[in-house]
C-alpha positions as CSV (number, residue, x, y, z in Angstrom):
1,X,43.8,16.6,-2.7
2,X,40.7,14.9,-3.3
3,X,39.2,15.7,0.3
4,X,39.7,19.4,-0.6
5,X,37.6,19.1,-3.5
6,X,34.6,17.3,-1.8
7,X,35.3,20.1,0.7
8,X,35.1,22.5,-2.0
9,X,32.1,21.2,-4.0
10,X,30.1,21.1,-1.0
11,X,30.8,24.7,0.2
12,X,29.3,25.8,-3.8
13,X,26.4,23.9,-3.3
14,X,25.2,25.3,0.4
15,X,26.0,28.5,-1.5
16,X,24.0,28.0,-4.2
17,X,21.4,26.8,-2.0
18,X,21.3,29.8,0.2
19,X,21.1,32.0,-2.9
20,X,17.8,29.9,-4.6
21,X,16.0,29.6,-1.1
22,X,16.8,33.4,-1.1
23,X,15.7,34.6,-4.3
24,X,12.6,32.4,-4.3
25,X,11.2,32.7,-0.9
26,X,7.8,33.8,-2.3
27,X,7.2,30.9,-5.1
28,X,7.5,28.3,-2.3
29,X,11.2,27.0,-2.7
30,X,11.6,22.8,-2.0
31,X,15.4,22.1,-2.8
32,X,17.6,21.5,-5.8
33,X,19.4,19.5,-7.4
34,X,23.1,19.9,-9.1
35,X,23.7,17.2,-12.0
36,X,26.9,17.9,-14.1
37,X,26.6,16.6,-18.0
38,X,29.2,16.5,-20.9
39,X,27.1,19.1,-22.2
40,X,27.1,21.9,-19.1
41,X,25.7,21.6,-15.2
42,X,21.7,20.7,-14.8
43,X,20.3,22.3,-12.3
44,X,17.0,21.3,-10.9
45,X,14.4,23.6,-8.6
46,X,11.5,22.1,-6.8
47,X,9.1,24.7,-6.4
48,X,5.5,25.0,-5.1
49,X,4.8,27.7,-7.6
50,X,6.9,27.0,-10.8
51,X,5.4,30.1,-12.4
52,X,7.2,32.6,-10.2
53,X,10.6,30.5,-10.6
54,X,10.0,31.2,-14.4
55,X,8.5,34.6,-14.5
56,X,6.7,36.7,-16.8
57,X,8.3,35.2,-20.6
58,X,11.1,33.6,-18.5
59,X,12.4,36.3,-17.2
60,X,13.7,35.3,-14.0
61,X,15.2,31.5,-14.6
62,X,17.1,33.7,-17.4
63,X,18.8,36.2,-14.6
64,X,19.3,33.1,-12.0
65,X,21.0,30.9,-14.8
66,X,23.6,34.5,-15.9
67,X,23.9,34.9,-11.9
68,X,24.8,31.2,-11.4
69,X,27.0,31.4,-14.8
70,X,28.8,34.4,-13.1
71,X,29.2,34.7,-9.2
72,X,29.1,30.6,-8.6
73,X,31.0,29.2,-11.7
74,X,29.5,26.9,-12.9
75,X,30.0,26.2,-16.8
76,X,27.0,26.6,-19.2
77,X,24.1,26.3,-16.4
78,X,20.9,25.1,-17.3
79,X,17.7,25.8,-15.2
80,X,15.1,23.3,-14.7
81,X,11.7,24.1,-13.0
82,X,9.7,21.2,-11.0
83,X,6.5,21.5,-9.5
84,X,6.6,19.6,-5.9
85,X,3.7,17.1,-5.6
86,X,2.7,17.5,-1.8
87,X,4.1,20.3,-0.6
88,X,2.9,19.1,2.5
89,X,5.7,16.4,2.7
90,X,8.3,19.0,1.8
91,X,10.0,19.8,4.7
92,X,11.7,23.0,3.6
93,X,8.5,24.7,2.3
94,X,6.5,23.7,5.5
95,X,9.5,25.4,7.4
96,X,8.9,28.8,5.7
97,X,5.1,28.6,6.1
98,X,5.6,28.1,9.8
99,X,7.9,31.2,9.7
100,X,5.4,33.0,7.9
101,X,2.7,32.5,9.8
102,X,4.9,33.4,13.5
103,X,5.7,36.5,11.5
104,X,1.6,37.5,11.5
105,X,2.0,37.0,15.0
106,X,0.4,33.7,15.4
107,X,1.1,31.7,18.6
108,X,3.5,29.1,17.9
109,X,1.9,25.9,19.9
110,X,-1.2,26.9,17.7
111,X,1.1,27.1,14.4
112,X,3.1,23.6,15.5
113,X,0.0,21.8,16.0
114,X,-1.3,23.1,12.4
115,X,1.7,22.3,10.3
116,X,1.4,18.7,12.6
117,X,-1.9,18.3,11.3
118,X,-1.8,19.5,7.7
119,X,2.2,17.3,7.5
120,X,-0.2,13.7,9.1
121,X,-3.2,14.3,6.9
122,X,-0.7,14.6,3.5
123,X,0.5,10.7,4.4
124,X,3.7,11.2,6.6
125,X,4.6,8.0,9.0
126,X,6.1,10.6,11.5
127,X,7.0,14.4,12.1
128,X,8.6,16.9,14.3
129,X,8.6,20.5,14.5
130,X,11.2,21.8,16.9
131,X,11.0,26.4,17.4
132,X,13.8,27.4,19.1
133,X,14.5,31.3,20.6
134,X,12.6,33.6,22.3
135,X,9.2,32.4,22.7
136,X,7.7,32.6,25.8
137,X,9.6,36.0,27.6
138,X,12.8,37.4,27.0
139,X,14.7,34.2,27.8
140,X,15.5,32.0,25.3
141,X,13.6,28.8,25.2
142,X,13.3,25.5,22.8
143,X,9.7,23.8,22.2
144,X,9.3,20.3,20.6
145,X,6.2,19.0,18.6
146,X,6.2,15.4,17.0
147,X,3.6,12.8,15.9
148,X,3.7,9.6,14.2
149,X,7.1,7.1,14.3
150,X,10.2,9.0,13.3
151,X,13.9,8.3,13.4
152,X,15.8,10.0,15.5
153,X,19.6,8.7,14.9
154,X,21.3,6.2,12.8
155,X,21.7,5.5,8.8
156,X,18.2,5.0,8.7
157,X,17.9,8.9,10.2
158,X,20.1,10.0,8.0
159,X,19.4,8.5,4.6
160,X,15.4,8.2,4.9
161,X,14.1,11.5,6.9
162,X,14.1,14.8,5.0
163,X,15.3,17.9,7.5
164,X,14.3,21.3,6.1
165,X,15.1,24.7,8.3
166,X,14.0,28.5,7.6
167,X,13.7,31.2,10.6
168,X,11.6,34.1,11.5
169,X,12.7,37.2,12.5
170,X,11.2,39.2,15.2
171,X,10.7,41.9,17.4
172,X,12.2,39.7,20.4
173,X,14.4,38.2,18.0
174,X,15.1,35.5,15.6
175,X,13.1,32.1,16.0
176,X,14.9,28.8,14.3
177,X,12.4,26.7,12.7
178,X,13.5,23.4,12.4
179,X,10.7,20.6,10.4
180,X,11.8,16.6,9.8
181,X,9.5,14.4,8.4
182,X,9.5,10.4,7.5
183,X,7.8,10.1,3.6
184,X,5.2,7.6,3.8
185,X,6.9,5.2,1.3
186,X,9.4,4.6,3.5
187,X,10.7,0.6,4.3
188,X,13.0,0.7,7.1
189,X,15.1,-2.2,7.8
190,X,14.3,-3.9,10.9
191,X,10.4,-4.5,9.3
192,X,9.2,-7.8,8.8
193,X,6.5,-9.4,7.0
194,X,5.1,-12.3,7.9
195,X,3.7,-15.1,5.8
196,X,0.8,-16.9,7.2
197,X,0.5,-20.6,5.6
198,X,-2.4,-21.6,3.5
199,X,-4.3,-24.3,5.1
200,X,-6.1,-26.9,3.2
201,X,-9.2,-28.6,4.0
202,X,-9.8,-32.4,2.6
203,X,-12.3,-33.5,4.9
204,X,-15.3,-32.4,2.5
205,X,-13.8,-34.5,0.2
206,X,-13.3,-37.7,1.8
207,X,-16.9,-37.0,3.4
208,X,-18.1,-36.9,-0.5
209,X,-16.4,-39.9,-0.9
210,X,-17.9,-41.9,2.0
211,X,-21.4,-41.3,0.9
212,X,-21.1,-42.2,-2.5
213,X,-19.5,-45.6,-2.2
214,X,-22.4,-47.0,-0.2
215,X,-24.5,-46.2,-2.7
216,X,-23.2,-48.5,-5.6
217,X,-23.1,-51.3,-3.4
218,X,-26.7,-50.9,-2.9
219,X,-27.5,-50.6,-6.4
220,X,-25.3,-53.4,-7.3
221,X,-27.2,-55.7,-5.0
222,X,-30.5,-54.5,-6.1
223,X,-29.5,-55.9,-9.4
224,X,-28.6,-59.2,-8.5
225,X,-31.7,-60.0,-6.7
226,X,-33.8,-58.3,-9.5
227,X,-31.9,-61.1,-11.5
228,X,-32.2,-63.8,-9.4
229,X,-36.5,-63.1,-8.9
230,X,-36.7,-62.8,-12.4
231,X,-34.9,-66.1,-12.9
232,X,-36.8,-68.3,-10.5
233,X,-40.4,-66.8,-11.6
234,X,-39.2,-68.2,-15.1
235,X,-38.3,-71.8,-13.5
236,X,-41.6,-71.7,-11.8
237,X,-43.4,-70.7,-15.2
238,X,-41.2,-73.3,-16.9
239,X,-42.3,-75.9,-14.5
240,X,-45.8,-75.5,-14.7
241,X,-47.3,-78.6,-17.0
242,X,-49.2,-77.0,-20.3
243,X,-51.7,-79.9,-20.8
244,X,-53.1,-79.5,-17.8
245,X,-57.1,-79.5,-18.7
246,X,-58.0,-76.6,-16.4
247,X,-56.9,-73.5,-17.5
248,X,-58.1,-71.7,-14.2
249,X,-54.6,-73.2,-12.4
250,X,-52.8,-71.8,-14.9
251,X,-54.0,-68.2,-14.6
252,X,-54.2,-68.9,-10.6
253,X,-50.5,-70.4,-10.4
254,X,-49.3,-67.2,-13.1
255,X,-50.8,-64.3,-10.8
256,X,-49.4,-65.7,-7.8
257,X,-45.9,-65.8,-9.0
258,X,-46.6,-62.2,-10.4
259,X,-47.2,-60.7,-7.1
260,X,-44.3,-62.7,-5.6
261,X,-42.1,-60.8,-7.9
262,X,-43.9,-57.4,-7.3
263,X,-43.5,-57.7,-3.6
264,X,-39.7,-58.9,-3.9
265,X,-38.9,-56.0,-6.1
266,X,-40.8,-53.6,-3.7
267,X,-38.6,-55.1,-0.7
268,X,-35.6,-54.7,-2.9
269,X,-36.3,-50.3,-3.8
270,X,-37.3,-49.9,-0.1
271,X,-33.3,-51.3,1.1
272,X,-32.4,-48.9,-1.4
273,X,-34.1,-46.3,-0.8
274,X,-33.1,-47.2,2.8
């Protein structure tokens, strides 16, 4: 039946899972990855130290693939090595430096609150650190450390937070080190963004518009008169007799209707001005 397989396939990978976290304890092991090819079965090891997953001329990915070949079967294995970016948002390597560090005989609010720290300052939107087992006497006891937003149950919990566990044997007995963290580039559902409109402003424009029209209408009408001056000094010029014997008049009568027409025209730039 099909369920049995999915039963079955799963079983080989916790196995093979056990076996890599095992053999690899000291080069920092971060998960795998099982991808089966036409050409054989890919598997893929995060590591924080790729160096020891290889070893000295590739000696050791060369006895895990012939292990995996033999006691897991899996046909024509191929090892990959990848080097884990943070290791800080890893939650299985953070688990087994907890358990290291209880191991030196650390206290383990002191070790929490450091893995808290270092897991925040890396980028993570939330964390918790749960020790379980005898830590305070010879009862057994459970102590709970989070920061930041995490999820706690639903799909969301189950597809976006990354659960890592590793434990820590001692004298007392064996501690359970349980680590969950929420990547920063998570985008859960239920957020929102909100688009704020873009207001215009017109009014500077209009104002622009209001100033300037008053303007050509003064203009305009500073025209006309300068017209209309100019034409009645030439009537007046026109009008004045030539043989008149006394040439005095003349100059008199010509002067006077010059300054007429300078003082209009000065009346006329100061209501423009104005």
């Amino acid at each position: 039946m099909i369920e049995k397989d999915f039963v079955t396939e799963g079983l080989k990978r916790t196995r093979i899972d056990e076996y890599l976290e095992k053999e690899l304890d000291r080069a920092g092991y971060g998960g795998m990855e099982i991808q089966v090819t036409p050409l054989g079965t890919m598997v893929v090891v995060y590591a924080e130290r790729p160096g020891m997953v290889i070893g000295r001329g590739g000696k050791t990915v060369r006895a895990i693939t012939q292990n995996l070949k033999n006691n897991y079967e899996l046909e024509n294995p191929q090892v990959e090595v990848k080097e884990v970016d943070i290791p800080e948002l890893n939650p299985k390597i953070m688990a087994h430096k907890i358990s290291a560090m209880l191991q030196r005989g650390m206290h383990f609010r002191r070790v929490a609150y450091s893995a808290l720290r270092r897991i925040m300052g890396a980028g993570a939107q939330g964390v918790e650190v749960t020790i379980s087992g005898k830590i305070r006497g010879s009862r057994s006891a459970c102590a709970k450390f989070t920061d930041g937003y995490i999820k706690k149950c639903g799909e969301p919990s189950i597809k976006y937070v990354k659960q890592g566990f590793a434990t820590a044997p001692l004298k007392p007995g064996v501690l359970g080190i349980s680590v969950r963290i929420m990547p920063p580039d998570v985008v859960l559902p239920d957020k929102v963004d909100i688009i704020q409109p873009k207001v215009e402003e017109p009014v500077a424009s209009e104002a622009v518009e209001t100033v300037e029209a008053p303007v050509e209408e003064i203009t305009e009408g500073s025209v006309e008169i300068l017209e209309e001056i100019t034409q009645e000094a030439a009537e007046e010029a026109a009008e004045v007799p030539v043989e008149e014997p006394v040439k005095d008049d003349l100059k008199t009568k010509a002067t006077e209707a010059k300054e007429t027409v300078e003082e209009k025209t000065e009346e006329v730039v100061e209501k423009a001005t104005e």
